[in-house]
N, C-alpha and C positions, 0 to 999 in steps of 0.2 A: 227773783233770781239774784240775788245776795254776793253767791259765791263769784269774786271777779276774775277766777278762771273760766264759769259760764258766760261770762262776757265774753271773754276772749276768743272761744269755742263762737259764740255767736257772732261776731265778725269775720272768725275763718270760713263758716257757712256761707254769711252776706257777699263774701269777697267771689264768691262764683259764681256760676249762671246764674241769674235767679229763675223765679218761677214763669216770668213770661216765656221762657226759653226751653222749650220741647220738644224733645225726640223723639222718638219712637222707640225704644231699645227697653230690654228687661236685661238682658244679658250681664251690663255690667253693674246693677245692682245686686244681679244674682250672683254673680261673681265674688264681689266682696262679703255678701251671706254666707254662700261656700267657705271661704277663707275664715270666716269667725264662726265655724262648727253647728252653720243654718240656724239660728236662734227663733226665727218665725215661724221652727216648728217643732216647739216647746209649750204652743198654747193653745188653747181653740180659737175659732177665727170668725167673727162674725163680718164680711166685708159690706161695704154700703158707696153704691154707686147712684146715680141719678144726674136731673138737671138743675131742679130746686129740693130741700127740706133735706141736703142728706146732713147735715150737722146735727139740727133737729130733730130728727129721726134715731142717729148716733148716738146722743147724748141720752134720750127717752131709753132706748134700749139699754146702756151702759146702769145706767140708776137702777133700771128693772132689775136685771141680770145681778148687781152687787149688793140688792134686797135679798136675793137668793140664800145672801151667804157668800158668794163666791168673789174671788177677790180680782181686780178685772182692769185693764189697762184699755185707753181709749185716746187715739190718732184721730184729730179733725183737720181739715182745711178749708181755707186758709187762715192765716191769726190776727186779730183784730189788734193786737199790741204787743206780744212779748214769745217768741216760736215757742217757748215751754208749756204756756197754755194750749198746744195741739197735742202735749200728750200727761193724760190725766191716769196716776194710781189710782186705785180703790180711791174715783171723785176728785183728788185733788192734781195741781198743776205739779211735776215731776220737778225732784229739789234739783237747784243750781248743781251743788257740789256732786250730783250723781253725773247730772250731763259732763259734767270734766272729767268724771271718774273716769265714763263709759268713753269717751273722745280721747282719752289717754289711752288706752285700752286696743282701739279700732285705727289711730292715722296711721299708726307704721305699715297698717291692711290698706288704709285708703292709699296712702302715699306709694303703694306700691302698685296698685291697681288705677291710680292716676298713672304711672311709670307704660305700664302696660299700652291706657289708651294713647298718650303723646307718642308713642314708639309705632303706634296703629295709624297715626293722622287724624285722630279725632278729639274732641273735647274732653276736659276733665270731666268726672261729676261732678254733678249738681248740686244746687241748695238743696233741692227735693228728693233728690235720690240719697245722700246722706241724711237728711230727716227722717226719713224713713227707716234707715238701716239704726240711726242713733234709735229709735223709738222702737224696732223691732230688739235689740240688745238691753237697753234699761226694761221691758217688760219682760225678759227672760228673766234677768236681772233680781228682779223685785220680789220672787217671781210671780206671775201672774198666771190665775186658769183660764180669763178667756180674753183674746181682747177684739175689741170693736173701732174697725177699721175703715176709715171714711176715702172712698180713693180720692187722689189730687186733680184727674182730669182723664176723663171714657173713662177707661177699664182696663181692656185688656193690654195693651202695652204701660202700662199707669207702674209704675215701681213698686205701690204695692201691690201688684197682682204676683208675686214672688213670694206671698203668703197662700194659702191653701183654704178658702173659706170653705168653713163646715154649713154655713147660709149665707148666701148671698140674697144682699134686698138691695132692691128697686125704687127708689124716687119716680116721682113724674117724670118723664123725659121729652124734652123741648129743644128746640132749637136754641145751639150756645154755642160756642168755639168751633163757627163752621171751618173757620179754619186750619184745625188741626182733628178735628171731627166727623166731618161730612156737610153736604148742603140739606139732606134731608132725614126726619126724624126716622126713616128706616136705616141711613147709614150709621147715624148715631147710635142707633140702640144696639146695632153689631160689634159697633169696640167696645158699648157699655157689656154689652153682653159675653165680654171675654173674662170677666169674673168668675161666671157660673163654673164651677168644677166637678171633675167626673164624682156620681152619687152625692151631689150636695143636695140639699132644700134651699128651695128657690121663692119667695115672696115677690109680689109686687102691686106699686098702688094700681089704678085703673089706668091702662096706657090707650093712645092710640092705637087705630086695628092696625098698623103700621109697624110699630112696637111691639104689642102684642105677639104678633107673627113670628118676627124674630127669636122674643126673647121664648118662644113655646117650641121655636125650633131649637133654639141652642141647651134648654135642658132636654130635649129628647136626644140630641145627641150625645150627651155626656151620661144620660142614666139618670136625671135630678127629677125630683118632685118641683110642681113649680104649682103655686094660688097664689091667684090676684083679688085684690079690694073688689067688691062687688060680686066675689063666687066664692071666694074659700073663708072669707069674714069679709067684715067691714064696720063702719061707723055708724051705729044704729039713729043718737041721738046726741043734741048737743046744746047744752045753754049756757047763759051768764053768768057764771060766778064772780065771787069776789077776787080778784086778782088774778082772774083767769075764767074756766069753764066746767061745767060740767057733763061731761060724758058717758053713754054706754056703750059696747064694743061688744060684737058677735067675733071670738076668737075662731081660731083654727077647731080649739076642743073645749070650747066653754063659752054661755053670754057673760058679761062683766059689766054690772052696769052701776051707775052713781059714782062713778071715778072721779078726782078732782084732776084737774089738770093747770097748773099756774102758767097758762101761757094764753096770749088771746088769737084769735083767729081761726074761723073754719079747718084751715091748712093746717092747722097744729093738732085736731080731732085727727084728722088724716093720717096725720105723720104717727101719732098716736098708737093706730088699730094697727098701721102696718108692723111698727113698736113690738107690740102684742106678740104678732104673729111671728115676727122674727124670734122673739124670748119662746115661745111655744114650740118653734122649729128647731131650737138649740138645747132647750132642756129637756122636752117630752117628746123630740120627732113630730110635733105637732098634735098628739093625740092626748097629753094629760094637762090637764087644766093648770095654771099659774094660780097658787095659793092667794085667796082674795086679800087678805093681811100683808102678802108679798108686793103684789101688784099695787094694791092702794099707794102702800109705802116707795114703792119705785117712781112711779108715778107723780107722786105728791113733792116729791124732793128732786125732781127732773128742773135741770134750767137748759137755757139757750141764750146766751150773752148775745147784744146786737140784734135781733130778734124778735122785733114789737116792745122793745124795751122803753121803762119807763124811766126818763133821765132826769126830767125836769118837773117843778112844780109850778104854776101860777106865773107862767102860765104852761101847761103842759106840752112837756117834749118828749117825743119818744123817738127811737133810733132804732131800724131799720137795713140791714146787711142787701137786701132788695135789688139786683144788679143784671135782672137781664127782664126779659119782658114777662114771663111767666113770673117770676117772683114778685114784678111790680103786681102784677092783676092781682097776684094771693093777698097783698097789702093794700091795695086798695079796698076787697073785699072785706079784710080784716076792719080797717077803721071803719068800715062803711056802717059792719052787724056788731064792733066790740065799744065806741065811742060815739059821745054824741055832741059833736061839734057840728057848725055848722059851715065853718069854714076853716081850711086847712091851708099853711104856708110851710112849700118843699124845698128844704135847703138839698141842693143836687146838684153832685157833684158825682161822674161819669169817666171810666178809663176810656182812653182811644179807640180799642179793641170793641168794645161793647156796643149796642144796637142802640144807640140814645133814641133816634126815633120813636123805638119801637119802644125802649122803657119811657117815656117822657108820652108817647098816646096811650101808652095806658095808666097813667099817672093822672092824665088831663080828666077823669068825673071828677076827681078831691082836690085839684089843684088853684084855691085858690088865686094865689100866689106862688111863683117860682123865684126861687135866691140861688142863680146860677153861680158855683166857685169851682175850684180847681181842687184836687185829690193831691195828696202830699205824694208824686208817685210822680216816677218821670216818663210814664204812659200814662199821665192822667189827659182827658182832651179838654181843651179850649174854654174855659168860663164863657168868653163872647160867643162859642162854638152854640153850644148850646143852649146860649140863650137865644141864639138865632132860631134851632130846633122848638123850642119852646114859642117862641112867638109866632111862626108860621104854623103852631097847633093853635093860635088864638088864645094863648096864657097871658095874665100879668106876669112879667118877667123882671129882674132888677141882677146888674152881675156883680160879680164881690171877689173880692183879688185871694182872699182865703176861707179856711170852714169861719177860722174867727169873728170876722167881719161880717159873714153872710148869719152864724149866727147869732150874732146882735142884732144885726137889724130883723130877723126873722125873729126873737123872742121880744123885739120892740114892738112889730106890726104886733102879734098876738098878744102881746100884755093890754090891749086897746080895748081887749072884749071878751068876756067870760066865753063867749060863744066861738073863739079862736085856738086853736091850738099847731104845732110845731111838727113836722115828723122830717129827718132828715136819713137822706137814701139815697141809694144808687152807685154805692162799692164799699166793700167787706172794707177795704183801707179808707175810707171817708168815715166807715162806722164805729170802725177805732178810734180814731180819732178824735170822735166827738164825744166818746165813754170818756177819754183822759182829760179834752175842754172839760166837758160838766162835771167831773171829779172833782178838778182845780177849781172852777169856778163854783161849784157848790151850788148847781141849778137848782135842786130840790130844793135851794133857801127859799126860790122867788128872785121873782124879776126887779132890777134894780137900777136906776136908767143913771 
């Protein structure tokens, strides 16, 4: 982001609620779409809800889909380093100078629809809700045939649910923002399930019967087709590859087997087939097969930054976005079938808001050692907090005043033994963080004491 008018534009974002701060409201995002002649429905809409893997899942589809041919805009959340990396052209991060084009274009709309709420007694928008409007405008913009749309948080009152998905997919859905969610995975999957749109196709991974329920209710009342992982496809088969896995997938309208996949982890097969089926439900209705040349190619060329990622060499570090307890378990899992170490040292570092208990017992088979530090975030919780959490799980614990600090001394303990390796987790803003550490520092040189 070059242009230092997207600077600027990026501070007038930052300078408003941010994203801890949620309402419930579509209205006034819908409002300012109205006023700039609806531009989120100028494309097709592929919407991705969940608890864990919807970036994952997002980004697998978005690659598939622009193997196609077609040329495709892609909204994730939330950003590990820079808000333009949440929304990608045909694959890449959307230029500086478009984001100031399109914000020159849209304040006189926002600044009047700000006018509106203060005259109302309510809050400006949001960071999020103008990300989203900025990101539905540059892919008209561009323009774009399809874009693939990760919502920010549930579903149905989510900002983008003011998009119109022609499929809506399904993540795992777990326990996460009971606070602004529900206490139980049935209330959860009811505002997840406010995506679902009248006659869309409906995917999803294997839910709870809790889940399930729901979300089989909420496409019968809308008229949607709806397959889940384990009936309408699923993940046949799955092994080691070099820099990832190899896979076969029983689509919605075809098997597909011998796929590469560059990502490691069971969870990544998963997110994978669901992948599939969403590209099968958008281009064929689910019934004509994805070109194996096509799919190879989409597939093969799929990333997920932050994500089982490899940052360091010698000794090895990998980084990890991992932030609630279901994502911990997928990661544990992951290192447990993709690496072979025998001991593991977790630089973890936890927002306020999040279940540390519950991420930190399920961290405790691999956990080594723990390098408790604090999140660059002023909802990050407690270094000492949590290393309290961690030592009443019976961990070795050590705390550390930043990522910096925690990981030196964590790529110190591991430099001690071929048989050690690093994996740092427990918030999308820690896992940024430590992509721009090991950039700078140039971990993949090796350890250097």
């Amino acid at each position: 982001m070059s242009d230092k008018r997207a600077e600027a534009v990026e501070q007038a974002l930052e300078a408003r609620k941010g994203e801890a701060w949620v309402e419930p409201r579509l209205e006034r995002t819908r409002r300012v779409l109205e006023l700039l002649d609806d531009p989120q429905r100028t494309f097709r809409v592929v919407h991705v809800t969940g608890t864990n893997g919807k970036t994952s899942t997002s980004r697998m589809i978005e690659s598939i889909v622009r193997a196609h041919g077609l040329r495709t805009g892609l909204f994730t959340s939330p950003q590990l380093r820079s808000f333009t990396e949440r929304m990608l052209v045909d694959g890449e991060p959307i230029d500086g100078a478009m984001v100031a084009d399109i914000w020159e274009e849209i304040e006189p709309i926002v600044d009047l629809v700000d006018a509106e709420l203060t005259g109302a007694g309510e809050a400006p928008l949001t960071f999020f809700e103008l990300l989203t409007v900025l990101a539905f405008a540059a892919f008209a913009d561009a323009p774009v045939d399809v874009a693939i749309i990760e919502v920010g948080m549930g579903g149905s009152w989510d900002s983008t649910n003011t998009a119109d998905g022609d499929v809506a997919v399904f993540g795992p859905i777990d326990i996460d923002h009971t606070d602004r969610l529900g206490e139980t995975i049935a209330d959860i999957a009811a505002v997840k399930a406010g995506i679902i749109k009248q006659d869309a196709a409906v995917v999803s991974a294997r839910q709870e019967s809790a889940a399930d329920a729901v979300l089989r209710a909420a496409a019968t009342r809308n008229g949607a087709s709806i397959a889940f992982e384990g009936q309408g496809f699923a993940l046949l088969s799955q092994r080691l590859a070099v820099g990832g896995q190899q896979i076969s997938v029983q689509g919605l309208a075809a098997t597909y087997d011998d796929l590469y996949l560059p990502m490691y982890g069971t969870h990544q097969g998963f997110n994978a087939a669901l992948a599939i089926a969403a590209v099968e439900s958008l281009i064929g209705a689910g019934t004509l097969p994805i070109a194996p040349d096509v799919l190879a190619e989409g597939l093969a060329q799929s990333t997920s930054p932050g994500r089982l990622q490899l940052v360091g060499a010698a000794p090895t570090v990998l980084v990890d976005a991992a932030h609630n307890p279901h994502g911990a378990r997928a990661l544990v899992t992951a290192l447990q079938e993709s690496f072979d170490f025998d001991e593991w040292g977790i630089v973890l570092g936890i927002l306020s808001e999040k279940d540390a208990a519950g991420i930190i017992g399920a961290l405790a088979p691999v956990a080594t050692h723990v390098f408790a530090t604090a999140v660059s975030s002023d909802r990050t919780a407690d270094a000492d907090a949590i290393a309290d959490v961690a030592e009443d799980a019976g961990l070795n614990v050590t705390v550390h005043h930043d990522l910096a600090d925690a990981a030196d001394a964590a790529r110190a303990w591991a430099a001690s033994s071929d048989r050690r390796a690093v994996v740092i987790a427990g918030s999308v803003v820690l896992a940024g963080e430590a992509l721009t550490l090991a950039e700078n520092e140039d971990w993949k040189s090796g350890w250097s004491s």
